[in-house]
C-alpha positions in Angstrom: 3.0 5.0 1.4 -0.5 6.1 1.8 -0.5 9.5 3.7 -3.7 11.4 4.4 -5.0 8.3 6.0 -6.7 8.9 9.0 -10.5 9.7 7.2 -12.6 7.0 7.0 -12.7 5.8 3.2 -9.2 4.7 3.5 -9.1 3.1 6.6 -12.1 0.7 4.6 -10.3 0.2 1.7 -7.4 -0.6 3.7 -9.3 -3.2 4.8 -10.8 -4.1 2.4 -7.7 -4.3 0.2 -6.4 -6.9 3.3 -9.3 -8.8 2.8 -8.7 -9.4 -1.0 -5.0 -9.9 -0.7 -5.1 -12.5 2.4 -7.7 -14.1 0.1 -5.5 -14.3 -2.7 -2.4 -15.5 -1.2 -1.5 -18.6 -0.2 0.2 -18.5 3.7 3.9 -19.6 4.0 3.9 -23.6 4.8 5.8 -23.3 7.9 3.2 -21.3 9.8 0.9 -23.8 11.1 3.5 -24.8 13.3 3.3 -24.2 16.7 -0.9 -22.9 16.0 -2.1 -25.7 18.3 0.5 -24.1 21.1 -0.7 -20.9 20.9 0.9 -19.1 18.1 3.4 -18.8 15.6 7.4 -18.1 16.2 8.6 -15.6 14.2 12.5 -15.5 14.1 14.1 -11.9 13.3 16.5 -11.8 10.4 19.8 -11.4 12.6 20.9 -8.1 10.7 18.8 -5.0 10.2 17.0 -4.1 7.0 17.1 -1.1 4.6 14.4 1.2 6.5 13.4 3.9 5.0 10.7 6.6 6.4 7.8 8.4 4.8 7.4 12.1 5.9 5.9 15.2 6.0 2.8 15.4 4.7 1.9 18.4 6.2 2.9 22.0 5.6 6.3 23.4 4.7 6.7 24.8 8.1 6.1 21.5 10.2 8.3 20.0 7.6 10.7 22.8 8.6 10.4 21.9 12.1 10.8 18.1 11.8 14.3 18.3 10.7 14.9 21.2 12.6 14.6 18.7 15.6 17.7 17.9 17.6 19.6 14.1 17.1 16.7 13.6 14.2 19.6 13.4 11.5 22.4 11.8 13.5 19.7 9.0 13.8 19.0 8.9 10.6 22.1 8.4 9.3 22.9 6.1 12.1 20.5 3.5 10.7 21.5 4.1 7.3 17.8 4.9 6.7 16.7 6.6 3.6 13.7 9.2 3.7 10.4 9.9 1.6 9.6 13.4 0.8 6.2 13.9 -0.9 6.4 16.5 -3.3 3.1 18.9 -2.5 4.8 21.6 -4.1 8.1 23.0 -5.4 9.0 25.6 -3.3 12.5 26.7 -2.4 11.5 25.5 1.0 11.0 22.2 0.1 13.8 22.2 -2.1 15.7 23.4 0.9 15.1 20.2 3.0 16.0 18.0 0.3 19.4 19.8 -0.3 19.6 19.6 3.8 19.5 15.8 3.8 21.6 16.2 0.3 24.5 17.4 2.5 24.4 15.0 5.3 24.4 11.8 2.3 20.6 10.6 3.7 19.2 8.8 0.5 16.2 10.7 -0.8 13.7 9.3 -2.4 11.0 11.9 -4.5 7.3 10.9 -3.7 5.4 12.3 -6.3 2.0 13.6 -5.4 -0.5 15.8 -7.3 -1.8 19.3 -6.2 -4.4 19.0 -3.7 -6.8 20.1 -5.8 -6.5 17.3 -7.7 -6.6 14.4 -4.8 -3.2 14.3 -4.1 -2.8 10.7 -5.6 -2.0 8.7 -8.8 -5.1 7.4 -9.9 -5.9 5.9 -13.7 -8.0 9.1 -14.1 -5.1 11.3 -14.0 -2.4 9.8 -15.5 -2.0 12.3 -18.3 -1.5 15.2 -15.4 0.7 12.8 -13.7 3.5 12.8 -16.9 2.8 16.6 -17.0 3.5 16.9 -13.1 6.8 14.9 -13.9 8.2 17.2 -15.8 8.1 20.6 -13.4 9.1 17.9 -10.6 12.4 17.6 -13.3 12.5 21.1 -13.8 12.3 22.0 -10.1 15.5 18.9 -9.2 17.6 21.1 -12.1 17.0 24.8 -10.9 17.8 23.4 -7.3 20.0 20.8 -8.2 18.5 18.3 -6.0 19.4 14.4 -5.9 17.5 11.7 -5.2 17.9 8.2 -5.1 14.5 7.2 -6.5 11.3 8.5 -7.7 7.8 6.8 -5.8 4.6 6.6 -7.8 2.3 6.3 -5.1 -1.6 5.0 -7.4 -4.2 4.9 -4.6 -7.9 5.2 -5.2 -9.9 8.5 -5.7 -10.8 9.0 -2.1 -12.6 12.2 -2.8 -14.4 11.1 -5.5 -15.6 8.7 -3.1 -16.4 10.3 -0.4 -18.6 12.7 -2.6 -20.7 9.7 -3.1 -21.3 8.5 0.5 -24.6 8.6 1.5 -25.8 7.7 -2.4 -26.1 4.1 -2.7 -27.3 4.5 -6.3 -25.1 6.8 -7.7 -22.5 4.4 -5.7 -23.7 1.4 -7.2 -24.1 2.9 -10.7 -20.5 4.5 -10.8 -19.1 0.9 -9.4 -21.2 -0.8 -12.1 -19.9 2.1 -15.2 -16.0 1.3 -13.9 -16.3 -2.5 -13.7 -17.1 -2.6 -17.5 -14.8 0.1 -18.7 -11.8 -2.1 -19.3 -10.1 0.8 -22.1 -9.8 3.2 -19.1 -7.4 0.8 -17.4 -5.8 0.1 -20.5 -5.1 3.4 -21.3 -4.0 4.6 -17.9 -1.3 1.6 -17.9 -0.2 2.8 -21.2 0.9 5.8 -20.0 2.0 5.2 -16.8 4.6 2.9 -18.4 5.3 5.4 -20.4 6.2 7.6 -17.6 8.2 4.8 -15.6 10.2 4.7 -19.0 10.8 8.5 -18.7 12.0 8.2 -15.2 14.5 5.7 -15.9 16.0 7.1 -18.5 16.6 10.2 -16.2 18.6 7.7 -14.1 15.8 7.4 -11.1 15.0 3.7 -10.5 10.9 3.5 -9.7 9.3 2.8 -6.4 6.0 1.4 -6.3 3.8 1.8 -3.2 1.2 -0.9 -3.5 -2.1 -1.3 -2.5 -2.5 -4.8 -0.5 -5.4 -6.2 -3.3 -2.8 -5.7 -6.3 -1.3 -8.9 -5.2 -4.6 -10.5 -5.0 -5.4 -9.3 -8.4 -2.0 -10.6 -9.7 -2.7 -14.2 -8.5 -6.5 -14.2 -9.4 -5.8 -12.7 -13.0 -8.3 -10.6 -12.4 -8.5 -6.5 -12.9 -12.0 -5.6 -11.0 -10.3 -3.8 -8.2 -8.6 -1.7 -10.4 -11.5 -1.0 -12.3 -13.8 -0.1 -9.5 -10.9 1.6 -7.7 -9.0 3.5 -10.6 -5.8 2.5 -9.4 -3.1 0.6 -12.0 -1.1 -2.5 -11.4 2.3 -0.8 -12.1 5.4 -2.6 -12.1 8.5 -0.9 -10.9 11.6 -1.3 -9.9 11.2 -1.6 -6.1 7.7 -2.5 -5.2 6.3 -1.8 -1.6 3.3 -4.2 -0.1 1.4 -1.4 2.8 0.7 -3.7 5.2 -0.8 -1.3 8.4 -1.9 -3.6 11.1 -3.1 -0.2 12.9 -5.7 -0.7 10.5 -7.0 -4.1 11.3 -5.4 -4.8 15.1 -8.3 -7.6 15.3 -5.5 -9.4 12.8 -2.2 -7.9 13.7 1.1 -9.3 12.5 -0.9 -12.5 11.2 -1.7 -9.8 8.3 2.1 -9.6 7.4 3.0 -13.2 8.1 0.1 -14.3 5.3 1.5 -11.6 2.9 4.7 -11.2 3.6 6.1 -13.9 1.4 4.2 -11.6 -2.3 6.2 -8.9 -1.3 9.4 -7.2 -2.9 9.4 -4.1 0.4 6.7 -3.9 3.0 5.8 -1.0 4.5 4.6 -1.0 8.5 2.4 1.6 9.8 0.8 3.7 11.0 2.6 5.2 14.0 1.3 9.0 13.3 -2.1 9.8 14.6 -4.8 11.8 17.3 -5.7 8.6 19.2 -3.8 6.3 21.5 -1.2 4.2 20.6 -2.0 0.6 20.7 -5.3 0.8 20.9 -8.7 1.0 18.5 -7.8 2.7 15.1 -4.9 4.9 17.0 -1.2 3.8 15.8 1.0 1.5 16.3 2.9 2.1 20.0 6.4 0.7 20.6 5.4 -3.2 21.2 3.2 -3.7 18.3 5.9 -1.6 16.2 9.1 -4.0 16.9 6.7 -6.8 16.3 6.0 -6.0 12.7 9.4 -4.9 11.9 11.2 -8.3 12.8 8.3 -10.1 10.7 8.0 -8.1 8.2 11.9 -8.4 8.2 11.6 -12.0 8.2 10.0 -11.8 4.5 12.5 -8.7 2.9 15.3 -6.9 3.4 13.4 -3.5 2.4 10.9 -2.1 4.8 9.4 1.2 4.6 7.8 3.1 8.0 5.0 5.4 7.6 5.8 7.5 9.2 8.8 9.5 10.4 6.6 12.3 12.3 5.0 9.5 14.4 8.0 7.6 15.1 10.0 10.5 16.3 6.4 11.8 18.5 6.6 8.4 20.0 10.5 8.4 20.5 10.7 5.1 18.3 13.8 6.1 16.8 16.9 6.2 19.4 15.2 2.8 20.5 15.8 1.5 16.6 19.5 2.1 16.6 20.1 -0.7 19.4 17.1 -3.0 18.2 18.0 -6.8 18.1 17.2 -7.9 14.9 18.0 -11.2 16.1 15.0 -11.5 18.7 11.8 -13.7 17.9 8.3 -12.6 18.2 5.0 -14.5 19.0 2.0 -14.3 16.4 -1.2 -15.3 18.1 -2.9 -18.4 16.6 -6.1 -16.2 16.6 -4.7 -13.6 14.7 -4.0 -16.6 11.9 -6.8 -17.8 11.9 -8.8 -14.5 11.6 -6.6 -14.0 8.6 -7.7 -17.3 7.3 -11.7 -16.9 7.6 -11.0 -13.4 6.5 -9.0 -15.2 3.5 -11.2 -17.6 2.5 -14.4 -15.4 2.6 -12.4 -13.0 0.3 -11.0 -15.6 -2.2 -14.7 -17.1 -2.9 -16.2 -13.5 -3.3 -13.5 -12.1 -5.9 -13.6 -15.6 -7.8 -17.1 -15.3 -7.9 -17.4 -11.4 -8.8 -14.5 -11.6 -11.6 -16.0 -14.5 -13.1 -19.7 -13.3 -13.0 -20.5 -13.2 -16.3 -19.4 -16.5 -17.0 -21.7 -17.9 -14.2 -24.5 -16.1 -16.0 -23.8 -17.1 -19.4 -23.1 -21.0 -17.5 -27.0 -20.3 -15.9 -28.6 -19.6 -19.2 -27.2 -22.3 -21.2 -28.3 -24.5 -18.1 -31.7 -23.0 -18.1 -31.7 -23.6 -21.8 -30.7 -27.0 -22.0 -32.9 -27.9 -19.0 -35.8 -26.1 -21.7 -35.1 -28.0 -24.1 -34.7 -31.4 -22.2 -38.2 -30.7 -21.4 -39.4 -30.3 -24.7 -37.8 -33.6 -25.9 -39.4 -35.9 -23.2 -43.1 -34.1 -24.1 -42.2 -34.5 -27.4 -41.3 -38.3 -27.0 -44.6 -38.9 -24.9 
């Protein structure tokens, strides 16, 4: 779902993790019609989606607040949505908004996060706390008896680790270069991360996956480096969500989802939270550029996420979803392709050549070898 997004190392691995995936991915054959006319028709699905919103990654008493907020649970349950609550903690507070939506029948889903000591996120260097962190989470759903309709395991990279680094281009470099070679850590953090997917299920919670946009490059390239530079895990659960923020790279827009959108099980749109002003630079996403990428990301799946709730109901989003016509078509700028394609091929040629490097190497010496010994032969032969 990605919250805690507005500093500056995720917004670049949000991009870059669009770059890598665009790369990978091949683009749905129908969309170079209609390029040379000036863009790309998208047709909405005729019928509305699961939506389902992220939320509250604040403190207990803006959480408190939000649902405190008059109509916000009528439209909730008018559009059948279901709702993401990270769990920061396990208060009785907390527990008290879950058992709020409990008694109105909104689908829950449990989001689980780490302290914030510990970064918040999943990452392959904490998968051992993550299994521990399951368990009070289980504890805390029996002594309230909370229910949810899924657990989210929500693997992102270390962004603090990283941002203690900024500024140190060698230490950078040398940690990148450490990570790309340690193929065990990845192996290990899988391990047990399927090991906890296996405990969830058998507590009856099927798993949500919120995905990074570079696992699907990584899937289709056969390739792991991301995940061993970022510390994140390709994990495969039982609903799998593509974040696909376009606030994050407006220069591509909706041509972002339309390259993607076919890799993915859910998408999830954003970000329509933030400080700036809607529709413009890095702010979010305002109402236009909103209904865009729901009716093509709903053109791809029937399962979108929103992050988040807090910005949609700031920007009054939600009363306007309850009458939206998912029937209407929306136009995709042939720039915005095209961006996506340069961007895509770029991409493609720098992870083929980075996950294949030492095989280029090892291809360079024997050529430099041969070559060598070519030489030697014709001397020889004069």
């Amino acid at each position: 779902m990605g919250i805690f997004s507005k500093n500056r190392w995720r917004r670049l691995l949000c991009l870059l993790g669009i770059s890598l995936v665009i790369g990978a991915c091949r683009t749905p054959e129908t969309k170079s019609r209609g390029e040379a006319s000036g863009g790309i028709q998208v047709p909405g699905p005729g019928v509305a989606p699961q939506l389902g919103f992220a939320c509250c990654e604040h403190s207990i008493e803006e959480m408190q607040s939000l649902f405190s907020q008059a109509g916000l649970i009528e439209n909730l349950k008018d559009l059948h949505a279901t709702v993401a609550i990270p769990i920061l903690d396990f208060s009785s507070q907390r527990a008290d908004v879950v058992r709020l939506l409990n008694r109105q029948e909104i689908p829950v889903v449990a989001w689980i996060l780490m302290p914030k000591t510990q970064g918040y996120y999943l990452t392959a260097d904490n998968a051992p706390a993550a299994v521990a962190r399951f368990a009070e989470f289980n504890e805390w759903t029996r002594n309230y008896s909370l229910r949810w309709r899924a657990v989210g395991l929500d693997v992102e990279p270390n962004v603090a680790e990283l941002s203690q680094l900024r500024g140190h281009w060698s230490r950078i470099a040398t940690t990148l270069l450490r990570r790309g070679l340690d193929v065990s850590r990845i192996r290990r953090a899988s391990q047990t991360y399927s090991s906890l997917m296996d405990q969830i299920r058998s507590h009856g919670y099927p798993v949500q996956i919120y995905q990074m946009p570079y696992i699907a490059a990584e899937r289709r390239a056969h390739s792991s480096l991301p995940h061993r530079l970022l510390g994140t895990i390709d994990l495969r659960g039982d609903e799998e969500y593509l974040m696909l923020y376009t606030s994050s790279a407006r220069p591509i827009g909706a041509g972002m989802i339309w390259s993607l959108g076919s890799q993915a099980w859910g998408i999830t749109i954003g970000s329509t939270d933030g400080d700036a002003v809607p529709g413009t630079g890095s702010g979010p996403l305002d109402w236009d550029e909103f209904a865009r990428d729901l009716i093509v990301a709903s053109h791809f799946t029937r399962h979108i996420g929103i992050y988040d709730l807090e910005g949609c109901v700031r920007q009054g989003f939600l009363p306007r979803l309850i009458p939206f016509d998912w029937s209407k078509s929306v136009t995709i700028p042939a720039e915005s392709v095209q961006r996506a394609k340069r961007l895509g091929f770029i991409a493609r040629s720098s992870l083929w050549i980075i996950s294949n490097l030492i095989y280029l190497l090892l291809a360079g010496i024997l050529l430099v070898i041969w070559l060598s010994w070519r030489c030697v032969s014709a001397t020889r032969q004069r």
